[in-house]
N, C-alpha and C positions, 0 to 999 in steps of 0.2 A: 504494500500500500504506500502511496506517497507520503511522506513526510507533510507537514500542516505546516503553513504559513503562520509567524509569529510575528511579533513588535515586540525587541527586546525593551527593558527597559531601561540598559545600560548604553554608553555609544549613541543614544537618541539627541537629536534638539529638540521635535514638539512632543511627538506622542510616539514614535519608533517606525512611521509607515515605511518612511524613503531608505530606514536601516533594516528595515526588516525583507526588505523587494529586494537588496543589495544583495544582503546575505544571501536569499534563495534564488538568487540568480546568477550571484559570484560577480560581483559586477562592482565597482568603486562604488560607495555609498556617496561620494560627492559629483560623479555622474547622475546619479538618480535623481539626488536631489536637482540638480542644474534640469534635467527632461522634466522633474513636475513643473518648477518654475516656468519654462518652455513653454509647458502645455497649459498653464494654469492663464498664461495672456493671451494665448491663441486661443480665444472662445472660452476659456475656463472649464475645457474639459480635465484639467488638472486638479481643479479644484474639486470636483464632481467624485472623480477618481480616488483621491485622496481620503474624501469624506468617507468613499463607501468602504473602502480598504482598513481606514480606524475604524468602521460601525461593524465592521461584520468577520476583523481579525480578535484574537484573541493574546492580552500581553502574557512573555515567557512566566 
């Protein structure tokens, strides 16, 4: 079974979502962050995303 998407609580700025997408994706967690920012002006789907990611992830 896959492994489950977290938001650490440590390593976090707001609430862990852009460290948490990092982690499970192996990706710089300062990429991540700069793609939501990205997407959060381009229409605010970043912000949409963001939200649904802390409602419906679970912290470590």
């Amino acid at each position: 079974m896959a492994e489950r998407f977290t938001r650490p609580k440590r390593g976090s700025w707001i609430v862990g979502v852009c460290a948490g997408v990092a982690d499970g994706l192996g990706l710089p967690r300062s990429l991540v962050r700069l793609l939501f920012v990205l997407a959060a002006g381009a229409g605010g789907a970043g912000v949409i995303v963001y939200f649904l990611l802390w409602t419906f992830t679970r912290a470590e």
